[in-house]
matplotlib code that plots the C-alpha trace (Angstrom):
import matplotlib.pyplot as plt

x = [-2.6, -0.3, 1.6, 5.0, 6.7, 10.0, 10.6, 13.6, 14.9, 17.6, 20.0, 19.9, 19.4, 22.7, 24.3, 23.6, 24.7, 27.9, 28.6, 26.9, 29.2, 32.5, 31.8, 32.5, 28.7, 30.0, 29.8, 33.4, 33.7, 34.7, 31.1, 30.1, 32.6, 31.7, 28.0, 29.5, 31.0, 28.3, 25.4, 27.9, 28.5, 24.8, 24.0, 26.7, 28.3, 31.3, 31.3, 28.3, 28.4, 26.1, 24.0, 21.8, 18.8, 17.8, 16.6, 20.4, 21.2, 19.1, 20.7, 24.3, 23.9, 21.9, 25.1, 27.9, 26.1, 26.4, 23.1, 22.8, 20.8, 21.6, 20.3, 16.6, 15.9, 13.3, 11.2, 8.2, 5.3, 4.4, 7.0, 7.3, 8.6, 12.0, 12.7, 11.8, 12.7, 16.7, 16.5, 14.8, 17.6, 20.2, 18.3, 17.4, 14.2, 12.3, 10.1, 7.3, 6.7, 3.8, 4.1, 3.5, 0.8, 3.6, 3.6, 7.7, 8.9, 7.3, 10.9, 9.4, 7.8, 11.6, 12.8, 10.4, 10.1, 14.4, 14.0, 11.6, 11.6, 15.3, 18.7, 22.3, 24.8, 28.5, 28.2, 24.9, 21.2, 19.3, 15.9, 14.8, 12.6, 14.3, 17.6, 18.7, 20.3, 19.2, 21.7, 20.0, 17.0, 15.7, 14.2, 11.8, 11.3, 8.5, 6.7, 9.9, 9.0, 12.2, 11.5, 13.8, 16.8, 18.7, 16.7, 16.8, 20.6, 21.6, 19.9, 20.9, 24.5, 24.7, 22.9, 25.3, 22.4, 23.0, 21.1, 20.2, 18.0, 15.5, 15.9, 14.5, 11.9, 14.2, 16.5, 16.6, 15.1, 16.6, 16.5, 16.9, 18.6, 21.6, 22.3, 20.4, 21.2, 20.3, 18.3, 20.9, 23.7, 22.5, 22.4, 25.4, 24.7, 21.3, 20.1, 18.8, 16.9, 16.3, 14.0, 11.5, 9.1, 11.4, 12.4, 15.2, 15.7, 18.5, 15.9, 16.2, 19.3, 19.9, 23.1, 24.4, 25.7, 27.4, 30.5, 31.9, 35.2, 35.1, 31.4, 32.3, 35.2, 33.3, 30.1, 32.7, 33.8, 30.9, 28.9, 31.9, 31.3, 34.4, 37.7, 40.6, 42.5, 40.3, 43.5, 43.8, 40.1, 41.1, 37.2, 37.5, 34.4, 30.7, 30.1, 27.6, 27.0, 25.0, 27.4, 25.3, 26.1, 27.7, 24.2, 22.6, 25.2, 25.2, 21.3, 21.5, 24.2, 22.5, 19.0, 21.0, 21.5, 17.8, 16.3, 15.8, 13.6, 11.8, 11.4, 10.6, 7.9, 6.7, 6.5, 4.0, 1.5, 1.9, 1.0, -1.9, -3.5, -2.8, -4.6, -7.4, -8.0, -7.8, -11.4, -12.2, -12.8, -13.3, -10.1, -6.8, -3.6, -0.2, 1.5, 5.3, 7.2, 8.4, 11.8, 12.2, 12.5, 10.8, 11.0, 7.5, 8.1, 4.1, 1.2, -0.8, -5.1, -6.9, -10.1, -11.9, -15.2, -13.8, -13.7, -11.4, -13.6, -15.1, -11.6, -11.6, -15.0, -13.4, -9.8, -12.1, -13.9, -10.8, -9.5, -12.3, -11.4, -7.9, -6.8, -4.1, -4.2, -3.2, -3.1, -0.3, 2.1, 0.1, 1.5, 4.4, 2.6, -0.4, 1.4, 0.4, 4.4, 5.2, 2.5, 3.5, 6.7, 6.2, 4.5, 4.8, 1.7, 0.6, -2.5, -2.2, -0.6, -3.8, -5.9, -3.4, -3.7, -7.4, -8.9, -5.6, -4.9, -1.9, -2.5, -0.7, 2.3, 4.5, 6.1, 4.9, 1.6, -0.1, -2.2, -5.4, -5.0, -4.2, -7.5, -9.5, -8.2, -9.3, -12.6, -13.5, -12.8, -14.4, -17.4, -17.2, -16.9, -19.8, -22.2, -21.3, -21.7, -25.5, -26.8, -25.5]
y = [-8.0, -8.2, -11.4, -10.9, -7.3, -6.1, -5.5, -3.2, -2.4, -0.5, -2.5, -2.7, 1.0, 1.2, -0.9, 0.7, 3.8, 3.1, 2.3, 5.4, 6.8, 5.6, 6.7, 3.5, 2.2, 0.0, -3.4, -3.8, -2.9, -5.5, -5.6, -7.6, -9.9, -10.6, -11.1, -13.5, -15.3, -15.5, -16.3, -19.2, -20.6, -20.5, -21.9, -24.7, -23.7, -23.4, -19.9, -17.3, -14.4, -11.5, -10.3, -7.4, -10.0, -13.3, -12.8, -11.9, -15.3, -17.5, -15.5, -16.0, -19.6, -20.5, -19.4, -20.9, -23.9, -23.5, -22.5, -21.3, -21.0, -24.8, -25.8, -26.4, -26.6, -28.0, -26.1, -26.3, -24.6, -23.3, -21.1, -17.0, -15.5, -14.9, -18.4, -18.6, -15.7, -16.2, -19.1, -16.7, -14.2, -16.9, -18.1, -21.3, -22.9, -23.9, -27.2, -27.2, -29.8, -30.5, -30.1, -32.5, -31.8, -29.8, -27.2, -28.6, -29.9, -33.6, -35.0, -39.1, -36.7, -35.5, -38.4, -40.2, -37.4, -37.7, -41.5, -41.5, -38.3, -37.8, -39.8, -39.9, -39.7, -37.5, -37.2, -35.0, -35.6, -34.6, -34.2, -36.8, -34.2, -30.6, -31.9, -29.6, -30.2, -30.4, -28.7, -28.0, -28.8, -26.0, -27.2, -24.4, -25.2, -23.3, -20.9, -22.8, -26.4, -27.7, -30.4, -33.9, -33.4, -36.3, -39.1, -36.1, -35.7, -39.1, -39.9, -36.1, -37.6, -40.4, -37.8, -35.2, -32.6, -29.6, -28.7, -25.2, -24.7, -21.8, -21.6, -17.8, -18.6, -21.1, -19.7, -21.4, -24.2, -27.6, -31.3, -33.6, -36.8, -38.4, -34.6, -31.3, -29.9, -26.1, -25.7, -25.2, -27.1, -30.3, -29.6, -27.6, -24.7, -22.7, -19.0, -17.0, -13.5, -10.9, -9.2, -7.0, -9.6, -12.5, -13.9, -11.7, -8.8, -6.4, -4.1, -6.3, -8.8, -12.2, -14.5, -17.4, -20.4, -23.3, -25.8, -25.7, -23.2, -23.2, -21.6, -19.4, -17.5, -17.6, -16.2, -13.4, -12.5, -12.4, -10.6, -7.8, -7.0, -9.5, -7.9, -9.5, -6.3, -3.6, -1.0, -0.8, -1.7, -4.9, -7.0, -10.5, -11.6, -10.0, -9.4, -7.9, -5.2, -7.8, -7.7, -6.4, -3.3, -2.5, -1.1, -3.7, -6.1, -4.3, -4.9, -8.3, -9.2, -7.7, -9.7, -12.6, -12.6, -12.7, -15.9, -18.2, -16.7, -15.4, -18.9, -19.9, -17.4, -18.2, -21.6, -21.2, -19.3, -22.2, -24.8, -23.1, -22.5, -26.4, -26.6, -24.5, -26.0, -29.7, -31.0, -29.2, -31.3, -28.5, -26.2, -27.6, -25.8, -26.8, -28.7, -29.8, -32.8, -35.2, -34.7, -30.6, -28.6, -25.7, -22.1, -21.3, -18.6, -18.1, -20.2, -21.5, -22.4, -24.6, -24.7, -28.0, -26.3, -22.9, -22.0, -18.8, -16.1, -17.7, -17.5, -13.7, -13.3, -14.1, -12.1, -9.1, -10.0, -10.1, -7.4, -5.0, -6.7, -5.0, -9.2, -9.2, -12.3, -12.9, -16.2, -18.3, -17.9, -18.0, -21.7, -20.8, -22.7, -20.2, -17.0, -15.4, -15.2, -18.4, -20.9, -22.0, -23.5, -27.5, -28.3, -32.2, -33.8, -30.3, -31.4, -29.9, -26.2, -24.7, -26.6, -24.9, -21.4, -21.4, -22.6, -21.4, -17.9, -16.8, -15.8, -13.4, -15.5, -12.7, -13.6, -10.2, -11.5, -12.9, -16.5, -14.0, -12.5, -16.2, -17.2, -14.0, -14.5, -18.5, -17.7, -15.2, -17.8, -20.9, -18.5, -17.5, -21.3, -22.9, -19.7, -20.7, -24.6, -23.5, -21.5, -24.3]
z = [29.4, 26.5, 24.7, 26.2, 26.6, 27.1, 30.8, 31.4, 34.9, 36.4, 36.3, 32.6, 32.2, 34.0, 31.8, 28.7, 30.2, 30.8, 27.0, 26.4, 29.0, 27.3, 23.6, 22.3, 21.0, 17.8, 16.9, 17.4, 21.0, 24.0, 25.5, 22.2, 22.8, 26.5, 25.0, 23.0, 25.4, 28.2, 25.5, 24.2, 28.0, 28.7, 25.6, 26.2, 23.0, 22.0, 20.0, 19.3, 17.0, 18.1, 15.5, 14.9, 14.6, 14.2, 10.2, 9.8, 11.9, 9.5, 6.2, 7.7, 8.6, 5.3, 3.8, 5.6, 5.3, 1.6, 0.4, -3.4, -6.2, -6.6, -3.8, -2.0, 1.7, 3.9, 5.9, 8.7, 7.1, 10.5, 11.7, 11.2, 7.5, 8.6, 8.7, 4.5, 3.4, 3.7, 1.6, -0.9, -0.4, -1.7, -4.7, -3.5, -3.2, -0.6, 0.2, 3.0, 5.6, 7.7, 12.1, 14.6, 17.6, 19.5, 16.2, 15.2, 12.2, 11.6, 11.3, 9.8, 7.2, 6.0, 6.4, 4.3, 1.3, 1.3, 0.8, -1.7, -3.5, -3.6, -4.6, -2.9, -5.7, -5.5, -1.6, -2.9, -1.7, -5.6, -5.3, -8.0, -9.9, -9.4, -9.8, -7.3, -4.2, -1.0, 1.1, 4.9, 6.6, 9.2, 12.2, 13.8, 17.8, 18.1, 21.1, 23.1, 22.8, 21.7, 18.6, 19.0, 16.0, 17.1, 14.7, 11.6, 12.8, 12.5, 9.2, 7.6, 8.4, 5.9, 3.7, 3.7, 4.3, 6.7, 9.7, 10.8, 13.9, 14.1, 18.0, 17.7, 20.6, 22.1, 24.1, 27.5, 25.8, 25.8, 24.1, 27.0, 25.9, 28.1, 29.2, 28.2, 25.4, 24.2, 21.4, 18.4, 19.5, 17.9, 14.4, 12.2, 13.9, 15.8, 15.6, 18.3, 18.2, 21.1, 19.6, 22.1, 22.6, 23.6, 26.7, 26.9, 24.6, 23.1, 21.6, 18.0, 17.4, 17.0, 17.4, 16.0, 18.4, 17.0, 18.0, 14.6, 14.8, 10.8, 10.8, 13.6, 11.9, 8.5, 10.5, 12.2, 8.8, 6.9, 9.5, 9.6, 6.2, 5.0, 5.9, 4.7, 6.0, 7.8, 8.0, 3.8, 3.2, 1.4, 1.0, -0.9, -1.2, -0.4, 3.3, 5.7, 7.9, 11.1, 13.6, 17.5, 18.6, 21.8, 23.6, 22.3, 23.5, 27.3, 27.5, 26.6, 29.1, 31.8, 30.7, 30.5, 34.2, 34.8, 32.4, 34.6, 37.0, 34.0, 32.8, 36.3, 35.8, 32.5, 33.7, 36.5, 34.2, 31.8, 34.2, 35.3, 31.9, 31.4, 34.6, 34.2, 30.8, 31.6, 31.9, 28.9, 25.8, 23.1, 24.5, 24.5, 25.7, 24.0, 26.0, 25.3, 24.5, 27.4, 25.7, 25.9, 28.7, 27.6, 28.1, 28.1, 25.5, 24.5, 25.3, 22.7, 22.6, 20.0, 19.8, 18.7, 18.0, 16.7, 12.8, 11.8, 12.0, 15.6, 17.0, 15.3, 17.5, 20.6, 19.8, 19.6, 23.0, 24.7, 23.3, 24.8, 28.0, 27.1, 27.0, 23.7, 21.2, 18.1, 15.5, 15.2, 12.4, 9.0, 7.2, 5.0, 1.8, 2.5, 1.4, -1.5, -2.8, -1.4, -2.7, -5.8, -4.1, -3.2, -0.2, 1.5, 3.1, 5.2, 7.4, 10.2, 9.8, 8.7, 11.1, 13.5, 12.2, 11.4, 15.4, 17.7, 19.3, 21.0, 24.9, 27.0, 28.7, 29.9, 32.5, 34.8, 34.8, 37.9, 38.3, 38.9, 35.5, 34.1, 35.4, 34.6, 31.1, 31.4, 32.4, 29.7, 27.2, 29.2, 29.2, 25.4, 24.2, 26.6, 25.4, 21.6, 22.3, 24.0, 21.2, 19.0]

ax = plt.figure().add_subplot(projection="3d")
ax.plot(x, y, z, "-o")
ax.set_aspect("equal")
plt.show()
């Protein structure tokens, strides 16, 4: 039983086929643009650029948002590399923030490091130390539990900070206020990928969804390696080759049509590892907030009782029971090339990473193997807690 796969049927095999059929595979064909425009109307957006993946989506948004060797930006210390390393791309410098119980960004943490660690002078939030300024905020929602940006909005406002959402494992997901809204279409702008082992995929690719009409058309041109006029080959300013391609574009329309019985899916087997796991003091599942309505992306075990290389014990039981696991995201601050950037108050990243496993949530699995894969660890942890 693995994670989450990619599960490709006929109908997207068809597709793909018929842009194979028709010669016309680039990024600048008309099936990108109808991607485009049924991603943004799911998403409730106004405009999404298709990307070739979600890495791409962060770099691009980092720098429409104006991102530079000038600048720093805030950061969950619990979310996967791709979400830092863009910020490293542009020169700036990142800070690291602690999560909440639900793995997302502890926003009162952010809020209280901008009041007291920084000043507001020139329409500019300087960090009081650095003397650089702090020009977005990322706000991870992670495994599909969508993290509350409205408070961090609202305060980033009078701030004049930026906000990009990492809604990579979000899609589907929303933050349910007065109405739903999709993950990314609270802050500045949200990026998406589709890479093989999300809910839907295009192979790899990403996309970036926003309401602004300004980002959108400097996403468009950036992403299309910045033409100013493509028939004499006139470039103004450095651009990039990230623009989707039109297979790419084909799968992911025809995935599209299928989300929300996969989350429907996804769904059930969440509910019953919450269930199966309920009376258990030393195991808890991750829930989600009473404000998201989740996707279901990847459930999530911590152990109370488990120390790293106890939770590496029971990965490689499972595994021989052909039962795939794997840690959550090692904590940003923890990397070797990344630790000697500032950190903020992180408590509960590593307790995260060192006692949780990843289980299989895809959503082809049945209840049966839910519960067989319940059962072997019920039975691993009460054996350890005996011979304790």
């Amino acid at each position: 039983m693995k994670l989450s796969i990619p599960h490709i049927n006929k109908e997207d095999i068809k597709q793909v086929s018929k842009v194979l059929n028709n010669g016309w595979i680039s990024t600048s064909s008309q099936m990108v643009k109808i991607f485009e425009h049924k991603l943004a109307k799911f998403c409730g957006s106004k405009y999404s650029i298709a990307l070739n993946s979600g890495t791409s989506a962060i770099h691009l948004g980092l720098k429409i948002l104006g991102v530079d060797n000038k600048s720093e930006v805030l950061v969950p210390s619990l979310t996967f590399i791709a979400t830092v390393n863009p910020i490293l791309y542009l020169g700036a410098k990142p800070i690291f923030f602690d999560v909440d119980d639900f793995h997302n960004l502890k926003i009162d943490d952010v809020i209280s490091f901008i009041k007291k660690k920084t000043k507001f002078e020139n329409n500019k939030t300087i960090n009081k130390k650095t003397k650089k300024i702090i020009r977005v905020i990322i706000v991870t929602h992670m495994w599909g539990r969508s993290c509350d940006v409205f408070k961090l909005k609202k305060f980033c406002k009078k701030r004049n900070i930026k906000i990009l959402e990492d809604a990579a494992e979000a899609l589907g997901s929303f933050i349910k206020k007065n109405k739903n809204y999709h993950c990314g279409n609270v802050g500045d702008l949200g990026c998406l990928s589709f890479n093989a082992n999300k809910i839907i995929t295009t192979g790899s690719g990403g996309a970036i969804i926003t309401n602004n009409k300004k980002f959108y058309e400097k996403a468009q041109y950036l992403a299309n390696q910045a033409k100013d006029d493509t028939f004499n080959y006139i470039h103004n300013e450095i651009g990039f080759n990230y623009k989707m391609n039109s297979m790419s574009a084909a799968l992911g329309l025809s995935q599209l049509k299928r989300i929300k019985k996969k989350i429907q899916l996804r769904k059930m087997i969440t509910n019953r590892y919450l269930n199966n796991f309920k009376n258990m003091d030393d195991i808890y599942v991750l829930s989600y907030p009473s404000g998201s309505v989740c996707n279901y992306w990847m459930n999530i075990i911590y152990f109370k009782k488990l120390n790293f290389q106890l939770t590496n014990v029971l990965s490689s039981k499972l595994s021989k029971h052909k039962i795939e696991t794997r840690r959550v995201w090692r904590p940003l601050n923890l990397q070797k090339y990344l630790k000697d950037f500032k950190s903020y108050k992180i408590i509960n990243a590593p307790k995260f990473y060192f006692s949780s496993l990843c289980v299989p949530s895809d959503d082809k699995m049945s209840i049966s193997d839910v519960d067989k894969i319940s059962k072997y660890i019920k039975n691993f942890v009460k054996k350890l807690i005996k011979v304790r």
